[in-house]
C-alpha positions as CSV (number, residue, x, y, z in Angstrom):
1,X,10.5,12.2,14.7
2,X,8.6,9.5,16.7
3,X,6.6,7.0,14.8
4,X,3.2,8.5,16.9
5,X,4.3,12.3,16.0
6,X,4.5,11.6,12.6
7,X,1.5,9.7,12.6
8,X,-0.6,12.2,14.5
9,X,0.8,15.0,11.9
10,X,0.5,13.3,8.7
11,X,-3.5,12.6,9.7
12,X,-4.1,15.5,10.1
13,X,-2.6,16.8,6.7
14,X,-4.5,14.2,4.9
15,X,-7.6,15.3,6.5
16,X,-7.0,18.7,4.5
17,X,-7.4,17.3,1.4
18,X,-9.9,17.8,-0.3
19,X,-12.0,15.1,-2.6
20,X,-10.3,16.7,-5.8
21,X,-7.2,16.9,-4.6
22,X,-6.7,13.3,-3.5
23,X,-8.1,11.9,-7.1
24,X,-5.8,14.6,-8.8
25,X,-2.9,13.3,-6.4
26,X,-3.8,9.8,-6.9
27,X,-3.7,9.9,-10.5
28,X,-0.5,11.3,-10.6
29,X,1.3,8.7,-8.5
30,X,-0.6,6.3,-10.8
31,X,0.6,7.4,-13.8
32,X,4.3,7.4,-12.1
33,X,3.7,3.9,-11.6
34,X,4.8,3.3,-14.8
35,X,7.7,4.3,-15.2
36,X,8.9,1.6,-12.2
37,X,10.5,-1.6,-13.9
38,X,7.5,-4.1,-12.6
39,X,5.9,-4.4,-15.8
40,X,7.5,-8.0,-16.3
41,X,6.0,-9.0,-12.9
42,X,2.6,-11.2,-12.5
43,X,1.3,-11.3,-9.3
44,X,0.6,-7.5,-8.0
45,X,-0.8,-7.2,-4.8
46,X,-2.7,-4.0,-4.2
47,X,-4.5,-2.8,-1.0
48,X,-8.4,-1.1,-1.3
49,X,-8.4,2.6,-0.1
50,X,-10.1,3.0,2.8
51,X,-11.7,6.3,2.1
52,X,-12.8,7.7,5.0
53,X,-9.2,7.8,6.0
54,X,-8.1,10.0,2.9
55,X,-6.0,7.6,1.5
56,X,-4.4,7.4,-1.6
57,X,-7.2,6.1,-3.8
58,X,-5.8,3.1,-5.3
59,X,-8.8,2.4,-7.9
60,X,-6.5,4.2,-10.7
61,X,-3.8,1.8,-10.4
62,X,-6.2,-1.2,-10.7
63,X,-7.3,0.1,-13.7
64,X,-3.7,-0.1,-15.0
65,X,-3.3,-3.4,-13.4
66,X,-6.3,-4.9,-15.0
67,X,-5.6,-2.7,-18.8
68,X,-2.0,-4.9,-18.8
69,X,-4.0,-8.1,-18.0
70,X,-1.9,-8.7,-14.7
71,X,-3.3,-11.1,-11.7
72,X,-4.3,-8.5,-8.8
73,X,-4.4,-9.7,-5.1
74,X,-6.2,-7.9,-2.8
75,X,-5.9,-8.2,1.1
76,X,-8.5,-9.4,3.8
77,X,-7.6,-8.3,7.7
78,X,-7.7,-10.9,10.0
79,X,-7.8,-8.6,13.5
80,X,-8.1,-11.6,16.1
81,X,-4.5,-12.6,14.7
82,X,-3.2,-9.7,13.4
83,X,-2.5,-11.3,10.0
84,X,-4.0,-11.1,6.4
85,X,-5.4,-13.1,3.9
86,X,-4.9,-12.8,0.1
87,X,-7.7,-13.1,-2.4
88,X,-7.3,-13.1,-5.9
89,X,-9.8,-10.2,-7.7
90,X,-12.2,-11.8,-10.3
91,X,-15.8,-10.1,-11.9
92,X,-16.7,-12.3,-9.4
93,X,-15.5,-10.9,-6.3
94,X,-18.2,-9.4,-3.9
95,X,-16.1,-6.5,-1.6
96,X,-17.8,-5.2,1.6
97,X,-16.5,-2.5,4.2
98,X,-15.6,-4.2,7.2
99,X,-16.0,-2.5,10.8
100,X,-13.1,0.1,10.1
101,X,-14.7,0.8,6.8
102,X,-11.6,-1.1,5.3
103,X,-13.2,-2.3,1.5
104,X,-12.2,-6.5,1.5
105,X,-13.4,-9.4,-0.5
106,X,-16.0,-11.5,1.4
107,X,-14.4,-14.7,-0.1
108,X,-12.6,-16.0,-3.6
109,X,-10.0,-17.7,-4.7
110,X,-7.1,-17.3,-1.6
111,X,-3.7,-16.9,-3.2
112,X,-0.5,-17.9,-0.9
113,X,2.2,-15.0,-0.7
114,X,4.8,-16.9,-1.3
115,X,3.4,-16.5,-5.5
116,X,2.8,-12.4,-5.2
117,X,5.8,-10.4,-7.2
118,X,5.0,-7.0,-6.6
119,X,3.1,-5.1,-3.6
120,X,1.8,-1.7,-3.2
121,X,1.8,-0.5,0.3
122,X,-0.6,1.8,2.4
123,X,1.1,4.4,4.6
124,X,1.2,7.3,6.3
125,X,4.4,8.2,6.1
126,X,8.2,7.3,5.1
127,X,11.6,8.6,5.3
128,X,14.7,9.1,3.2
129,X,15.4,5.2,3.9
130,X,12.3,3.6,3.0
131,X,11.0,3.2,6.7
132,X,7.5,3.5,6.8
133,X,4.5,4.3,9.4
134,X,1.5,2.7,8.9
135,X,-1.5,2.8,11.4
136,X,0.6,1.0,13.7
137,X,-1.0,-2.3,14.3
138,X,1.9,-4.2,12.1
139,X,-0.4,-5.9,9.5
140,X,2.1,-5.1,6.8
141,X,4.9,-5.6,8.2
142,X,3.6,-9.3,9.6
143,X,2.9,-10.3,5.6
144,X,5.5,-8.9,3.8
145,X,8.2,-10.7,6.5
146,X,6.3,-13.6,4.8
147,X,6.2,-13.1,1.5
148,X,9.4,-14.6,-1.0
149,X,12.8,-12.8,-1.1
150,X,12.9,-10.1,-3.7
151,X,9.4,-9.0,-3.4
152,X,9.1,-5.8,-4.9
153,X,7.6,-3.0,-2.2
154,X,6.3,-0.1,-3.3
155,X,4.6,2.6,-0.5
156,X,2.2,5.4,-1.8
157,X,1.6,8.5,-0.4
158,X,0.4,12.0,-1.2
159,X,3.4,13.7,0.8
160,X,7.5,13.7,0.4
161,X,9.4,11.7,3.2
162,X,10.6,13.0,6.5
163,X,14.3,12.5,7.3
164,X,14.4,10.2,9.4
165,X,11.8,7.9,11.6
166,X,12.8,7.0,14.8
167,X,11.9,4.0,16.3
168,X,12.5,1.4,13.5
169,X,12.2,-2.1,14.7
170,X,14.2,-5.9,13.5
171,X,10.3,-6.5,12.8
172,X,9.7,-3.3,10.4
173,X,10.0,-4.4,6.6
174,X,11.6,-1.3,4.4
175,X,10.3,-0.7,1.3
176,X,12.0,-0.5,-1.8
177,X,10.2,2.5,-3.4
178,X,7.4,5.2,-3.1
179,X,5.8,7.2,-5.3
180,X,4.7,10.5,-4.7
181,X,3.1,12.7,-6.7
182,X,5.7,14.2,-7.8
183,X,8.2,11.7,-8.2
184,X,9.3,8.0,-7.3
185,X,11.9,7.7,-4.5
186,X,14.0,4.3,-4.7
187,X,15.6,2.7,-1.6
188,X,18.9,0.2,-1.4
189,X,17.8,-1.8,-4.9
């Protein structure tokens, strides 16, 4: 399939989701967290849901983050360069919606990428290969080309992969695994 098929589809099974079913869904892929062998790692790096788009509400896995006393990183988009900044999340942090209703912190303590260990990644969809499509604007794929070798890159999404996206790009940065709810799919490590 086409990157703006599968995009176009996998919207529009989100949007049948209902409020119960995403917490119930995100809960599970939370709890399959961990099992992943990430526990030694530091720096997690861990995007806010953006909820009006039915994505997989990350809050659970925060709470895991935060119950094991790990430093959480949390993104701030940067749309006139198409790049992001990283901000470390303290009680401190104030978090406001921005224009696309994407929740980021307003300011903190910036943290360079090169530190972050582990990141959990928004999409809408990946295949068998751990190819993923996003929204389509590259944000993620610009700051993970950035981040150190051996980052560890973890999608979540509510549905199994496709076969195979067409399309993929030198610029597109695979992941390396992605839960489900059901299970945890692991990619070339």
């Amino acid at each position: 399939m086409q990157k703006s098929e599968i995009r176009k589809h996998f919207k529009a099974l989100r949007l049948e989701l209902s409020e119960n079913e995403i917490e119930e869904k995100s809960l599970q892929i939370a709890n399959w967290s961990l099992e992943l062998p990430i526990w030694d790692y530091r720096f997690f790096h861990i995007f806010l849901s953006i909820a009006e788009q039915k994505e997989v509400d990350t809050e659970f896995l925060l709470h895991i983050l935060q119950g094991k006393d790990r430093e959480v990183v949390i993104p701030k988009t940067e749309h006139e360069t198409g790049s992001m900044r990283h901000y470390l999340l303290t009680d401190q942090t104030v978090i406001k919606k921005n224009r696309w209703n994407i929740p980021e912190p307003q300011d903190g303590i910036e943290i360079d990428t090169k530190k972050l260990d582990v990141v959990f990644v928004p999409l809408l969809a990946f295949d068998k290969k751990g190819h993923r499509v996003g929204y389509g604007k590259g944000f993620y794929d610009k700051f993970l080309s950035n981040c150190k070798p051996g980052i560890v890159k973890i999608g979540l999404s509510f549905f199994e992969p496709v076969n195979e996206i067409k399309e993929i790009f030198s610029s597109d940065v695979p992941l390396d695994y992605c839960i489900t709810p059901q299970k945890i799919y692991e990619f070339g490590t």
